[in-house]
C-alpha positions as CSV (number, residue, x, y, z in Angstrom):
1,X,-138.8,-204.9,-72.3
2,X,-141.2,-202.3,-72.7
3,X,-143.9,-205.1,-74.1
4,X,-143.2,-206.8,-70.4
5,X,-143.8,-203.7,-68.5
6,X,-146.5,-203.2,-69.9
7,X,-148.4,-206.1,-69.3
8,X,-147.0,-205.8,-65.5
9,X,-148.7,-202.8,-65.3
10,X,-152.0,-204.0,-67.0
11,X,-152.1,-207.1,-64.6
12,X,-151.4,-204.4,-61.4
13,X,-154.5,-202.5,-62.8
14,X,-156.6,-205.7,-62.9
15,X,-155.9,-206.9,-59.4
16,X,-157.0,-203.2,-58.2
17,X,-160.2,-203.6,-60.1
18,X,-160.8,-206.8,-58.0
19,X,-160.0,-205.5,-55.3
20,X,-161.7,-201.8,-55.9
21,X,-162.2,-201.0,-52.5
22,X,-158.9,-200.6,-51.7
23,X,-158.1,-198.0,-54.1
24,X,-161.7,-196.2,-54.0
25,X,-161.0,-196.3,-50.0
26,X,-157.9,-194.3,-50.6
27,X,-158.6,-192.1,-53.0
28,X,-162.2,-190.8,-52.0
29,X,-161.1,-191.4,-48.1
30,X,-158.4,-189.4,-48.4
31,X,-160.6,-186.5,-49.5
32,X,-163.3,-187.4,-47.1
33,X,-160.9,-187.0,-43.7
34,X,-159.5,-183.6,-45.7
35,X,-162.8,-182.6,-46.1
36,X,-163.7,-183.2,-42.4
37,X,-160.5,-181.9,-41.0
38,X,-160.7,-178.3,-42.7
39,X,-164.5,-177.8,-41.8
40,X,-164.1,-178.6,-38.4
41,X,-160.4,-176.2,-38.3
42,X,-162.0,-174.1,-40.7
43,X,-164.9,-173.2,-37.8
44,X,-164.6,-170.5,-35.0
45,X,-165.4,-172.5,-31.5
46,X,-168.6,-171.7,-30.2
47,X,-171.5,-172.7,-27.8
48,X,-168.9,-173.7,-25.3
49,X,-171.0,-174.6,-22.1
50,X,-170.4,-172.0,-20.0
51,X,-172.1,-171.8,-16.0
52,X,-172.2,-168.4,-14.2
53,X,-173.5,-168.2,-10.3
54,X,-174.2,-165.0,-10.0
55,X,-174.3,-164.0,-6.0
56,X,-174.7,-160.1,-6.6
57,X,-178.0,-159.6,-9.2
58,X,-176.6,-156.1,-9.5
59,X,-176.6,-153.5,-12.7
60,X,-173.1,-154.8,-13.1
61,X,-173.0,-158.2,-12.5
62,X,-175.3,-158.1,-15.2
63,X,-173.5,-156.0,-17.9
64,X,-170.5,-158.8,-17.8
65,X,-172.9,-161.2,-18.3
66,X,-174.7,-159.8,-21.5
67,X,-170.5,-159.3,-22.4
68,X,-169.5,-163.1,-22.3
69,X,-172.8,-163.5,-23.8
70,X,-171.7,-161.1,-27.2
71,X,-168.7,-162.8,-27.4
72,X,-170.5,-165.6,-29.3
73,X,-168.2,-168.1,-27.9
74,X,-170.2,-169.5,-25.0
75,X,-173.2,-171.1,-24.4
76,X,-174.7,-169.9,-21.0
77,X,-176.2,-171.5,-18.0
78,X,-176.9,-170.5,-14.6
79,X,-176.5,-171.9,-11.1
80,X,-177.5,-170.9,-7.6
81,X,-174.7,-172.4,-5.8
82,X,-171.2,-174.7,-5.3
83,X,-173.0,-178.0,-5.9
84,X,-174.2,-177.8,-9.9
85,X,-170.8,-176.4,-11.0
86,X,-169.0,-179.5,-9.6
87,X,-171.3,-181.6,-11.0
88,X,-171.2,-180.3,-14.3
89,X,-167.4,-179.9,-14.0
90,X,-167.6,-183.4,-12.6
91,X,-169.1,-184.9,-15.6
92,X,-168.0,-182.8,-18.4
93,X,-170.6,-181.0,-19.1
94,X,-169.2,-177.4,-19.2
95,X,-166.1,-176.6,-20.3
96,X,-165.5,-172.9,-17.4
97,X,-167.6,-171.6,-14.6
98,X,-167.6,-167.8,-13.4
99,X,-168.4,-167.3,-9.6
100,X,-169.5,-163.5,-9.3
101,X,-169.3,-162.5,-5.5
102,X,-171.8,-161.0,-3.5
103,X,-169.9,-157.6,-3.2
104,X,-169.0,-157.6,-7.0
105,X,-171.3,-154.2,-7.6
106,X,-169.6,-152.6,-4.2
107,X,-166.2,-153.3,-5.3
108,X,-166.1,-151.6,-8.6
109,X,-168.5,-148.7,-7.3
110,X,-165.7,-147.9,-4.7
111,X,-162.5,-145.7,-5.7
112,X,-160.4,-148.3,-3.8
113,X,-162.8,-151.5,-4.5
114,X,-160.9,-154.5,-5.7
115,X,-163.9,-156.2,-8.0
116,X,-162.4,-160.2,-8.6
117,X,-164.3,-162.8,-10.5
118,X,-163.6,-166.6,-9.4
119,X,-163.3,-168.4,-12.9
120,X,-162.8,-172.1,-13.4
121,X,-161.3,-174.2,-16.1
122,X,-161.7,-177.7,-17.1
123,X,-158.1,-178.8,-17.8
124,X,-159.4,-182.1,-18.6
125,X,-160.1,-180.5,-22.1
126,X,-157.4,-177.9,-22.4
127,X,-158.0,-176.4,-25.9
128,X,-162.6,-175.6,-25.1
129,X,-160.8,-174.4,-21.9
130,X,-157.9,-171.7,-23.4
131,X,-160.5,-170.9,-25.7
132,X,-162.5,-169.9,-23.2
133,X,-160.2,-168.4,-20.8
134,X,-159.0,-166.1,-23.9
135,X,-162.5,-165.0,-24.5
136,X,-163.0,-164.1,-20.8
137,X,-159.4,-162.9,-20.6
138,X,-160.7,-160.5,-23.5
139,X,-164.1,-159.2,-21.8
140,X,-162.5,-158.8,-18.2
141,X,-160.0,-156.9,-20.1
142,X,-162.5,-154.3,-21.3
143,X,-164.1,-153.9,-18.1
144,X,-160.5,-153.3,-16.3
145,X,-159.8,-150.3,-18.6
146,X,-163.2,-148.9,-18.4
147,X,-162.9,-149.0,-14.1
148,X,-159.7,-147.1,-14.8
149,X,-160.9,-144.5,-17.0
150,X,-163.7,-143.8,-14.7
151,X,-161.9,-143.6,-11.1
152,X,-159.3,-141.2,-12.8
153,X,-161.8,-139.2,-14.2
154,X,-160.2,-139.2,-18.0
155,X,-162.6,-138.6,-21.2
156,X,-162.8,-142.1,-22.7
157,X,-162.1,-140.9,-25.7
158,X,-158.8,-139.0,-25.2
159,X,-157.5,-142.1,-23.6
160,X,-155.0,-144.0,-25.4
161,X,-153.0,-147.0,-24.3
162,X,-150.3,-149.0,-26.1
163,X,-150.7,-149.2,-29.8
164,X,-150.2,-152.5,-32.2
165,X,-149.5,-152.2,-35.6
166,X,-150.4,-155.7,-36.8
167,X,-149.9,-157.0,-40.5
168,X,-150.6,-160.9,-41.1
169,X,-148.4,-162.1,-44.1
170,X,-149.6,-165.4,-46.3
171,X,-153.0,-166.0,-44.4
172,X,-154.5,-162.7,-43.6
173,X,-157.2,-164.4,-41.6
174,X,-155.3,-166.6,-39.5
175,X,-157.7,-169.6,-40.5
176,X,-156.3,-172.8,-38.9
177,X,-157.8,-174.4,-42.4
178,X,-154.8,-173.2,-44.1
179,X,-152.1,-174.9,-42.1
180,X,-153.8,-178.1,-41.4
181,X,-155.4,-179.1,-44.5
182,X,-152.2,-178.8,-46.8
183,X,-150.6,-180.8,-43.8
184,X,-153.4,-182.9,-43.7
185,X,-153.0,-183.3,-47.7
186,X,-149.0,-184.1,-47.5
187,X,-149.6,-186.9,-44.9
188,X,-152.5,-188.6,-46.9
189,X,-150.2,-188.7,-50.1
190,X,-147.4,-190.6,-48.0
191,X,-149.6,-193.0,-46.7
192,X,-151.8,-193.6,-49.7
193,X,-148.3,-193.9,-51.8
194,X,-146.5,-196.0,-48.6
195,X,-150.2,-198.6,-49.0
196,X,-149.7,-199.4,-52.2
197,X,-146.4,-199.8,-52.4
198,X,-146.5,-202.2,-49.6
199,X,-149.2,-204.4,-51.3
200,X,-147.4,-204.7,-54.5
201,X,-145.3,-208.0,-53.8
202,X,-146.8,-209.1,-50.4
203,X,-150.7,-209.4,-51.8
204,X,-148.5,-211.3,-54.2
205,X,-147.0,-213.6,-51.3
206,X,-149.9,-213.9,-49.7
207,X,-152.5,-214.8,-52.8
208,X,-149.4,-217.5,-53.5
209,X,-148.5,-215.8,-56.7
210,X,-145.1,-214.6,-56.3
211,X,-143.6,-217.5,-56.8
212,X,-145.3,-217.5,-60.6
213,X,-144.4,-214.2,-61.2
214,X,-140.7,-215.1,-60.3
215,X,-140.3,-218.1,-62.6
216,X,-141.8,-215.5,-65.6
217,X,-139.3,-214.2,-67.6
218,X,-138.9,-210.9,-65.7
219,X,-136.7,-209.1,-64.6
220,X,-136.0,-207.7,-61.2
221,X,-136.0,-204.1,-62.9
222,X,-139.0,-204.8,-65.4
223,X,-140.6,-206.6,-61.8
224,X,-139.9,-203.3,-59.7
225,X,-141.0,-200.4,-62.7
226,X,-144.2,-202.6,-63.5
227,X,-145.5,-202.4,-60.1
228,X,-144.3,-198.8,-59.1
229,X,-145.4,-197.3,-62.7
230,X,-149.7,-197.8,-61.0
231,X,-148.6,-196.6,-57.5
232,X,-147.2,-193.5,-59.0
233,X,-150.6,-192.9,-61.1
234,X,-152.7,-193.4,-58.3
235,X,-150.4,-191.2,-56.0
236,X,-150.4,-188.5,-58.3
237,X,-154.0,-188.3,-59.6
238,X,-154.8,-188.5,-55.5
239,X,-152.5,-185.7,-55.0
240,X,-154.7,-183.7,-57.8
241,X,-158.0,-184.7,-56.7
242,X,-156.8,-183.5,-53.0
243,X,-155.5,-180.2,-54.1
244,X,-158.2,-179.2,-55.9
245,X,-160.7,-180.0,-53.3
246,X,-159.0,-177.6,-50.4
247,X,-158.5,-175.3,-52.9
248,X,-162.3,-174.7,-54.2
249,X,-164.2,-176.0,-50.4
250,X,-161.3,-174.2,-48.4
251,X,-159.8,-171.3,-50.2
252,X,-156.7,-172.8,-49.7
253,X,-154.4,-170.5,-52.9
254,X,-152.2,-171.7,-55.4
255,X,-149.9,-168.8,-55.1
256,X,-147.0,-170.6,-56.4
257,X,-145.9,-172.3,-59.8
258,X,-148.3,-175.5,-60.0
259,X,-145.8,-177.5,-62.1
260,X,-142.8,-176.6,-59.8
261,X,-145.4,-178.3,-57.0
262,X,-146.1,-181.3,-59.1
263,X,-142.6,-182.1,-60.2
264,X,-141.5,-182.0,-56.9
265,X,-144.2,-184.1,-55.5
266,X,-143.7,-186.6,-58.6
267,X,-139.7,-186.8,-56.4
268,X,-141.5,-187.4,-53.5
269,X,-143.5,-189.7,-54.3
270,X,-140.4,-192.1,-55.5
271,X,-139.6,-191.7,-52.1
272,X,-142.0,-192.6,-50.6
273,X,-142.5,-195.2,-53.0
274,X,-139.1,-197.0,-52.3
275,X,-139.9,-197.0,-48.7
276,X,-143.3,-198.6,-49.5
277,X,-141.4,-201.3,-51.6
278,X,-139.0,-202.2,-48.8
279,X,-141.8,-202.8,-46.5
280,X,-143.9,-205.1,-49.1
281,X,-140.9,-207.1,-49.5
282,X,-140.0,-207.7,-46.4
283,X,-143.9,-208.4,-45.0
284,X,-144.8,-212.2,-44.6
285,X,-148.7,-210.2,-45.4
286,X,-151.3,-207.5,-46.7
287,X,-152.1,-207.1,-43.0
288,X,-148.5,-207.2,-41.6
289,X,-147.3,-204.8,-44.7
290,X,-150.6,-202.6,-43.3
291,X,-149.3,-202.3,-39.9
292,X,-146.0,-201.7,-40.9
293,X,-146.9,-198.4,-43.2
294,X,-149.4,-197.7,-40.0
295,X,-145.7,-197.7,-37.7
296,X,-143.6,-195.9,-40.3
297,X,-146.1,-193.1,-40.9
298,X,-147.0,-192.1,-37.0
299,X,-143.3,-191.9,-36.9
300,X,-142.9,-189.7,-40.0
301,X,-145.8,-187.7,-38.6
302,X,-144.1,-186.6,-35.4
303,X,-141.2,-185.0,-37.2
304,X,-143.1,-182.7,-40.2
305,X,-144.0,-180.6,-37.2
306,X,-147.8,-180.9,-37.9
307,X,-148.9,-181.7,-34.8
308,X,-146.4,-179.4,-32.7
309,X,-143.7,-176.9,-34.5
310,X,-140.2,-179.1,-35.1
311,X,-138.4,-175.8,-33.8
312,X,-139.9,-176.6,-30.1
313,X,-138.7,-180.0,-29.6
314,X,-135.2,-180.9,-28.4
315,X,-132.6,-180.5,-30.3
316,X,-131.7,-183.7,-30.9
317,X,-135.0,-184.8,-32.5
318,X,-134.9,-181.1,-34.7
319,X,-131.8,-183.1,-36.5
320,X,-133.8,-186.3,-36.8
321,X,-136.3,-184.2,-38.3
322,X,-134.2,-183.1,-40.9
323,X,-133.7,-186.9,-42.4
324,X,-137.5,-187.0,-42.4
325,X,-138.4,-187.0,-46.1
326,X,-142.0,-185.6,-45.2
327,X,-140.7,-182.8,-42.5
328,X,-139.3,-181.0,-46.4
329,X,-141.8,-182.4,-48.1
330,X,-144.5,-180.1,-45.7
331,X,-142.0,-177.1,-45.9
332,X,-142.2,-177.2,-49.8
333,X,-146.1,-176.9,-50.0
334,X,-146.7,-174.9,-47.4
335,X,-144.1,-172.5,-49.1
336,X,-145.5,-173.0,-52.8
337,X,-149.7,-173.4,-51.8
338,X,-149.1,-170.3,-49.4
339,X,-146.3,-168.1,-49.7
340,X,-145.8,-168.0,-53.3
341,X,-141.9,-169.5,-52.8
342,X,-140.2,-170.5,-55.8
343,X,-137.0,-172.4,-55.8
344,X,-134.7,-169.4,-55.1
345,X,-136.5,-169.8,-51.8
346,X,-136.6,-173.4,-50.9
347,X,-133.3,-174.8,-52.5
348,X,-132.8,-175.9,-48.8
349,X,-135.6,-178.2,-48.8
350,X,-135.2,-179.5,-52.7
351,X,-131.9,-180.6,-52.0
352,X,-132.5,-181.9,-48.3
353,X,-135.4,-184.3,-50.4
354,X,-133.2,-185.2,-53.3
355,X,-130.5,-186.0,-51.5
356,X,-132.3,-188.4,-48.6
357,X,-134.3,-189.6,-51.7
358,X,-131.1,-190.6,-53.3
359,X,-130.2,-192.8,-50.5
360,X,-133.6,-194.1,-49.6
361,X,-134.0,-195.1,-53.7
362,X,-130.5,-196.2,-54.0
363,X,-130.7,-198.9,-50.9
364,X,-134.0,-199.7,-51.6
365,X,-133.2,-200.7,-55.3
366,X,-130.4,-202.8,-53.9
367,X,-132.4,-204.5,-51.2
368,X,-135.5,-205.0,-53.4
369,X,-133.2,-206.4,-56.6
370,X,-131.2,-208.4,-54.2
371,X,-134.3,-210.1,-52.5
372,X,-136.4,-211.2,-55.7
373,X,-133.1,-212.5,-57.6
């Protein structure tokens, strides 16, 4: 038996060296979009396109400019009335526009003045536009407290407002790097392990071999081991190559126990991998089986609460989440990769995963055995 698998295995390894593009696509791809997706989350926003018509040319006027200016998050321009803003705003070409009024200087020299900045936002790109809002929240802010000080007369320095104590736990600097690229990482393992799988009988349908392979003198286990045995390989020296990049270009820690990480990804892989089987036996193609993992994986990714937090939604999809093999699967690194969790802590999780992966492995055996006999 082991003779047989082995030679499975060896043929599986020959048909990915003809076709080397595939894997080299999915193994050096995988770490090219992880690469891309923690520099660009890894970098502050700045030189947002920022236009200021300033009506009053006053000593003050000017002192909130130079402030939205140290900010470091815009890029300033200047108008001289109504019509360039709209244009701009028109075409997309700024992201916010400050209107400073003619009596801006008047209003905050006044004890009773009521200073007021017009400020416009272009919803049509809401996150440049809350970024900047936040950063002119911030200086107007700062400007407000001041006016106060100075119209009741207090030393600036023996005036205190509300104090924050504010401690960060598991990423100190808030970096968006750290939550999206081991997300990122989790969803490239499903679909790199979900591709493979896929192709491993239907590039055999469609190159008009399976028939051959069926009339060998194998059987439907020694069939299903010798072409899951390359898919867990590649799936597991991709999920190696992937950690260690974020890890060395993003900082990304290993603050948990590596092997309790790699055992548990080995069990999700095999879940992922039974899924991936289902879908190569029942596609007619390599470019059916393609647009099937394509399907299945947009719908995993709505649920693992990458791309909005699962504890938002409505309820009834938070319990659809939970049969979601890669909603635990995120939970579990996350946990390990930043907050140093050991099993004591995500027991929850494990056993969610082993026990959807004992159904998932269990009908997909059945259905997979069932179909080549």
């Amino acid at each position: 038996m082991f003779r047989r698998i082995r030679a499975l295995v060896k043929k599986e390894f020959i048909h990915l060296l003809n076709d080397w593009w595939m894997p080299a696509f999915m193994l050096f791809g995988g770490m090219l979009e992880l690469l891309l997706v923690g520099w660009a989350t890894s970098r502050p926003m700045t030189n947002l396109p920022l236009m200021i018509w300033n009506q009053d040319q006053s000593a003050a006027s000017r002192q909130i400019i130079t402030a939205l200016e140290n900010t470091g998050t815009f890029r300033l321009d200047y108008a001289e009335s109504m019509e360039p803003i709209t244009y701009a705003l028109d075409r997309g070409k700024i992201n916010a526009a400050i209107i400073i009024p003619p009596n801006y200087s008047e209003e905050i020299a006044s004890f009773d003045g009521h200073p007021t900045l017009s400020v416009i936002l272009n919803g049509a790109e809401s996150i440049p536009a809350m970024e900047a809002w936040r950063a002119i929240e911030g200086v107007t802010r700062d400007i407000g407290e001041n006016i106060i000080v100075n119209r009741m007369g207090i030393d600036p320095d023996a005036f205190q407002g509300f104090g924050l104590s504010l401690r960060v736990w598991f990423n100190e600097a808030l970096s968006e790097a750290l939550y999206s690229t081991p997300a990122e990482l989790g969803l490239m393992l499903e679909f790199t392990t979900l591709l493979f799988a896929a192709l491993a009988f239907s590039r055999e349908r469609e190159l008009g071999t399976l028939e051959q392979l069926l009339v060998m003198p194998f059987s439907s286990f020694e069939l299903i081991i010798g072409k899951a045995i390359p898919v867990i390989m590649i799936g597991l020296s991709d999920f190696a190559l992937m950690l260690g990049m974020v890890h060395l270009a993003f900082k990304v820690p290993i603050r948990g126990s590596l092997l309790l990480l790699f055992v548990l990804a080995f069990v999700y892989l095999l879940v992922e991998l039974s899924k991936g089987m289902v879908i190569s036996i029942i596609s007619k193609s390599q470019h059916q089986a393609f647009l099937l993992v394509m399907l299945i994986g947009m719908g995993d990714f709505i649920f693992t609460g990458y791309a909005a937090p699962v504890e938002s939604m409505p309820m009834v999809i938070q319990h659809v989440a939970k049969i979601i093999p890669a909603h635990h699967w995120l939970t579990i690194m996350r946990g390990i990769l930043l907050k140093g969790a050991g099993i004591n802590v995500l027991w929850p999780n494990v056993l969610a995963l082993l026990g959807i992966g004992l159904v998932v492995i269990t009908f997909s055996w059945r259905f997979i055995r069932r179909n080549i006999d």
